[in-house]
C-alpha positions in Angstrom: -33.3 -41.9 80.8 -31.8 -43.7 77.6 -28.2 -44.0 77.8 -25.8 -42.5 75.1 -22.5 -43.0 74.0 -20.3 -40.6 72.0 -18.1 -41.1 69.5 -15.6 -40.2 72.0 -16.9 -42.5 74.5 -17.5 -45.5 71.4 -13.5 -44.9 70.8 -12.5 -45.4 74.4 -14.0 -47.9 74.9 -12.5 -49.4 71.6 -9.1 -48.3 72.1 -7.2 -51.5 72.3 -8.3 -52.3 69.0 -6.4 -50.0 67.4 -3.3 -51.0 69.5 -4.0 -47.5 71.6 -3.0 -47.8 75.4 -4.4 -44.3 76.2 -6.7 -41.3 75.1 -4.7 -40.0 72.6 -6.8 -41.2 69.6 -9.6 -39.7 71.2 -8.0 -36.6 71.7 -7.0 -37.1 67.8 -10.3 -37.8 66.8 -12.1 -34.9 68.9 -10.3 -32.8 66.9 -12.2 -33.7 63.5 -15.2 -33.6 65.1 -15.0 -30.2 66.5 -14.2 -29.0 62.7 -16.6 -31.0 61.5 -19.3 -29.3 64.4 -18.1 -25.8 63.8 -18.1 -26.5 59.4 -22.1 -27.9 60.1 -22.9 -24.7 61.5 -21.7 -22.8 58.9 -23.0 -24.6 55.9 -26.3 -24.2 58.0 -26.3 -20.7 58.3 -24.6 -20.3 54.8 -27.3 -18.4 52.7 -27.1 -16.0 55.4 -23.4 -16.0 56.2 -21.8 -14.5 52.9 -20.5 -17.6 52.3 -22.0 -19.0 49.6 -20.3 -19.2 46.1 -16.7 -19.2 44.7 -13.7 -17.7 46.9 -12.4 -16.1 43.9 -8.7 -18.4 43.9 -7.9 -22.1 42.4 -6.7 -24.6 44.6 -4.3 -27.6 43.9 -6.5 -29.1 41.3 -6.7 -26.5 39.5 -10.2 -26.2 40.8 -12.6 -23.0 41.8 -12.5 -22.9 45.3 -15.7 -22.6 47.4 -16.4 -19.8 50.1 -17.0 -22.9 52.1 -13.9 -25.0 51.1 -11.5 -22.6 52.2 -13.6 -22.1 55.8 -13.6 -25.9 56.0 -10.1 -26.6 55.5 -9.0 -23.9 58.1 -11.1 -25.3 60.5 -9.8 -28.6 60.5 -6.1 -27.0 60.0 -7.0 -25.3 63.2 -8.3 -28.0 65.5 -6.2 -30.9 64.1 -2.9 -28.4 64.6 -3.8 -28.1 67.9 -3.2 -31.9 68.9 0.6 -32.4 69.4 0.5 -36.5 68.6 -0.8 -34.9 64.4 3.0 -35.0 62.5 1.3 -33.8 59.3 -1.9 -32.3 57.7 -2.5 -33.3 53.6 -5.5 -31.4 52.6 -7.2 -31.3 49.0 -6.7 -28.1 49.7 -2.8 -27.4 49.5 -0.1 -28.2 47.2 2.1 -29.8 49.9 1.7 -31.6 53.5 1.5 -29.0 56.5 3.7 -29.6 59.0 4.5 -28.8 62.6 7.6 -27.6 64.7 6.5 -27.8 68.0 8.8 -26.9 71.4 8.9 -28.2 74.8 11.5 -26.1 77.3 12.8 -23.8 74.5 13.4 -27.2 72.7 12.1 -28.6 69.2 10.1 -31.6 70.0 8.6 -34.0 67.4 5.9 -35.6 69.1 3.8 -36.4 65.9 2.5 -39.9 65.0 -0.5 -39.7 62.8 -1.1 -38.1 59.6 -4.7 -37.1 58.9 -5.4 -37.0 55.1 -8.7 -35.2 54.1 -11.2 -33.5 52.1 -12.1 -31.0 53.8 -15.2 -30.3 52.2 -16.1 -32.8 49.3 -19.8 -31.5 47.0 -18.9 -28.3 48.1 -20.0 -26.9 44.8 -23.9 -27.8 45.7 -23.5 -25.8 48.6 -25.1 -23.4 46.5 -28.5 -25.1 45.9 -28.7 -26.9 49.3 -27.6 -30.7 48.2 -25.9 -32.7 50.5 -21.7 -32.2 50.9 -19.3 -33.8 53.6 -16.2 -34.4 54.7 -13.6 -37.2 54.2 -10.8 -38.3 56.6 -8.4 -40.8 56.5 -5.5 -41.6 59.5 -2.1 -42.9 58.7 0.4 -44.0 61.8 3.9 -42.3 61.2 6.5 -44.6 60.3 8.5 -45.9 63.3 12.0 -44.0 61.1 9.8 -41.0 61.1 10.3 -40.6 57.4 7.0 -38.2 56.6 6.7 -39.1 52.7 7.2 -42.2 53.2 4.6 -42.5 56.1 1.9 -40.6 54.1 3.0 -42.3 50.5 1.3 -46.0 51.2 -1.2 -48.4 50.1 -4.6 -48.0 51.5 -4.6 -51.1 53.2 -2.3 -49.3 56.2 -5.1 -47.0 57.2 -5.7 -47.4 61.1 -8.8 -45.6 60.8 -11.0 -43.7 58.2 -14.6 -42.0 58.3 -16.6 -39.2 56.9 -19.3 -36.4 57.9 -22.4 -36.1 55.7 -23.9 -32.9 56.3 -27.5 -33.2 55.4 -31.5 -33.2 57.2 -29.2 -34.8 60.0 -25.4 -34.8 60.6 -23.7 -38.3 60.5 -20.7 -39.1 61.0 -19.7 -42.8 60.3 -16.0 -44.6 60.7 -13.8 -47.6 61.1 -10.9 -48.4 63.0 -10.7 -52.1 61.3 -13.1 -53.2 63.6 -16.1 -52.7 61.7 -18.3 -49.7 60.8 -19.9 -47.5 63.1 -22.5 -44.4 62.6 -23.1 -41.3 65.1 -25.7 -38.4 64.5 -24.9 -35.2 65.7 -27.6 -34.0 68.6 -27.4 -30.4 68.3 -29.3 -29.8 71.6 -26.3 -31.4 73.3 -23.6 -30.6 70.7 -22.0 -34.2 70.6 -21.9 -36.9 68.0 -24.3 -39.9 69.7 -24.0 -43.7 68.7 -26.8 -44.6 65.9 -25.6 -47.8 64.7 -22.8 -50.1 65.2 -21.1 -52.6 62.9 -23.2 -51.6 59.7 -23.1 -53.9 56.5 -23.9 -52.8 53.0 -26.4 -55.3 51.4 -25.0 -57.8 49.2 -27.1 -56.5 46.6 -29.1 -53.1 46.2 -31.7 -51.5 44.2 -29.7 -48.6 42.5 -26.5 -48.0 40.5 -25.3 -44.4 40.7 -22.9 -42.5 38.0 -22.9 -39.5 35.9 -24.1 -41.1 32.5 -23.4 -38.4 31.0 -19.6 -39.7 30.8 -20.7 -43.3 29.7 -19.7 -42.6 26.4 -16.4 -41.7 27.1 -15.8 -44.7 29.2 -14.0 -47.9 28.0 -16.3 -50.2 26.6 -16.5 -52.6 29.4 -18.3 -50.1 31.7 -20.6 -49.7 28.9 -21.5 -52.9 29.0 -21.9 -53.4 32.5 -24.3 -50.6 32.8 -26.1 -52.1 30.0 -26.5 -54.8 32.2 -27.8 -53.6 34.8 -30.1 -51.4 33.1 -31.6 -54.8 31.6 -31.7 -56.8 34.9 -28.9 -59.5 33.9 -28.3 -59.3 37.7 -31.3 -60.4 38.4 -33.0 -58.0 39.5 -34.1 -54.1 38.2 -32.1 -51.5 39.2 -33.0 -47.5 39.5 -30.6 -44.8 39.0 -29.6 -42.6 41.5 -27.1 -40.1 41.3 -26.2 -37.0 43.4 -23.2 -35.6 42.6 -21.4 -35.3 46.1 -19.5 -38.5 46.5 -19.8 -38.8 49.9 -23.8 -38.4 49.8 -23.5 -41.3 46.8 -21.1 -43.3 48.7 -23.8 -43.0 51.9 -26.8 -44.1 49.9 -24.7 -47.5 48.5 -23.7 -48.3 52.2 -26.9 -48.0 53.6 -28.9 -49.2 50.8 -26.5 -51.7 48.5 -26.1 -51.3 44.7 -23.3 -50.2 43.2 -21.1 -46.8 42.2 -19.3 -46.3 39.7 -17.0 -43.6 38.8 -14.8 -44.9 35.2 -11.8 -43.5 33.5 -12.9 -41.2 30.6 -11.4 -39.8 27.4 -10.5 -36.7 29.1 -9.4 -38.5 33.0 -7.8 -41.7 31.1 -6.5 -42.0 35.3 -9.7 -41.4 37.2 -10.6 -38.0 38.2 -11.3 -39.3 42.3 -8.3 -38.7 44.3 -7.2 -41.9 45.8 -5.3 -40.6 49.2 -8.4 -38.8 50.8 -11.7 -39.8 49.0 -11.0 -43.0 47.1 -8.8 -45.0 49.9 -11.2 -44.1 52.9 -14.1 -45.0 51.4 -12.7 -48.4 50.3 -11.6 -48.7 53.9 -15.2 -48.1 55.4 -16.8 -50.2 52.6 -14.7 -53.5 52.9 -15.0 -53.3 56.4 -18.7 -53.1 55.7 -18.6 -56.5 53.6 -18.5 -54.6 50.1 -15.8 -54.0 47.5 -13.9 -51.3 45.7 -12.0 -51.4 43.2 -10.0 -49.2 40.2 -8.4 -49.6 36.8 -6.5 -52.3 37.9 -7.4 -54.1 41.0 -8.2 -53.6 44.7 -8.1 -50.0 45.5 -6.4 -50.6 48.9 -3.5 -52.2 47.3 -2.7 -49.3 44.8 0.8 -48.0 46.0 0.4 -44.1 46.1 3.4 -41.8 44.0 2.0 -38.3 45.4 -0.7 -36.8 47.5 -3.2 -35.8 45.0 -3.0 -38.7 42.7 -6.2 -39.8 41.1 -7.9 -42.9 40.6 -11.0 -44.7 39.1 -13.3 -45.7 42.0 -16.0 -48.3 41.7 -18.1 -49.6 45.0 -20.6 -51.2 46.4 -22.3 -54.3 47.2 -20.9 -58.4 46.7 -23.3 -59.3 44.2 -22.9 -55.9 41.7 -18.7 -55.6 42.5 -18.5 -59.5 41.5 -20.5 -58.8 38.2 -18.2 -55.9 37.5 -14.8 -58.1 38.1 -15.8 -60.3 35.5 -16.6 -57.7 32.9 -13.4 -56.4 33.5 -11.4 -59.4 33.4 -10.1 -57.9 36.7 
């Protein structure tokens, strides 16, 4: 019989890199991917769930919320709630940080020390027409003072782990603890999340670029120009386009494949319309431990110093050879 080894098992056996002396961070993480499980069942089942289309209600964003988004974020509310070392939940979903007061004796004990910032359910608006969505996680270590918004407000850089779920013809989950990359695909005939690859790296360079050029002429003219270039080989090579629409599906296809995305300020999201705390900084996390680079308006993404939980960002990754290209367009 071929061996397998679980995320849960892949952790373990991982723990002292992440300065862990017992199974807590396992416990942590087996609480994502029960909510993750329990989220790829529904979206499975969705045409024939009643769950498909808009809740009817506008979250944070102002955005229309998803049948599925507000299922997703309650299931990972749920299971991550559960797990007495979580201080704090920051969802795309809610206005605010969810918090816990938790007893011990007919005591109030604090026994938090991680904050799990996600996206509960990123694409979710192609759950309609059956195109890949996910979910994006990032975990912060609360602050030895046990200041909350301090602990969550940080640079990216102080991530101790990050990953995401694409749910697609096969469930993967793929994360980092610093240590490099790893990949798991969920086995539905035994339910658990089984080691696929470990210490991915995305190519150097790649065959596509992915963005909605639709926007390109709202974009400041340096983008223009460097998507000019590509689309005339100046790097050397041709380049096709490839562009989804779920971030986490796009962000996938560069890690595996190389190339480069791109997602500019515009006229109308002079900022960045990718929210840097739960999509933009775990992704640059994963990436740079994968040997790419990300990057927004100004620099390293990991080094941007956060001033609220939704803030948004520009967000452009990939591979060495395109990211390099890119700096010097923009003078970064």
């Amino acid at each position: 019989m071929k061996m397998i080894t679980t995320v849960q098992q892949h952790i373990l056996q991982r723990q002292k890199g992440i300065n862990e002396a017992s199974g807590t961070f396992s416990w942590l993480l087996s609480g994502i991917t029960l909510a993750t499980k329990m989220i790829e069942a529904k979206i499975r089942l969705a045409p024939l769930g009643n769950v498909l289309g808009a809740y009817g209600a506008t979250n944070v964003q102002g955005e229309q919320q998803q049948k599925l988004d507000v299922y997703a974020n309650e299931a990972l509310m749920h299971c991550l709630g559960l797990r007495d070392s979580v201080a704090a939940l920051v969802s795309e979903e809610d206005e605010e940080p969810v918090t816990f007061d938790r007893e011990e004796h007919g005591f109030k004990v604090d026994t938090g020390k991680y904050i799990i910032v996600f996206d509960p359910l990123d694409g979710s608006s192609n759950i309609d027409v059956n195109v890949n969505v996910g979910t994006i996680f990032s975990i912060l270590k609360r602050l030895p003072d046990g200041e909350l918004e301090a602990s969550i407000l940080r640079p990216g850089y102080t991530q101790i782990a990050a990953g995401y779920v694409v749910y697609g013809p096969s469930t993967v989950l793929v994360y980092t603890t610093g240590d490099g990359v790893h990949s798991f695909v969920l086995d539905p005939t035994i339910g658990a999340f089984v080691l696929s690859e470990e210490n991915m790296k995305m190519p150097e360079q790649g065959p596509y670029y992915s963005t909605n050029e639709a926007n390109a002429s709202t974009w400041p003219e340096a983008y223009r120009v460097y998507l000019a270039k590509l689309q005339s080989g100046g790097l050397g090579r041709e380049y096709s386009s490839r562009y989804i629409g779920s971030l986490v599906a796009d962000f996938h296809r560069t890690l595996l494949k190389g190339g480069v995305f791109l997602y500019p300020p515009t006229l109308k999201q002079p900022k960045g319309k990718l929210r840097l705390l739960y999509e933009a900084n775990p992704l640059s996390f994963i990436a740079e431990q994968a040997g790419g680079i990300a990057i927004g308006s100004s620099g390293r993404i990991l080094e941007i110093m956060p001033e609220g939980i939704h803030q948004r960002t520009a967000f452009m990754v990939g591979g060495k050879r395109e990211m390099e290209a890119l700096i010097e367009v923009l003078g970064a």
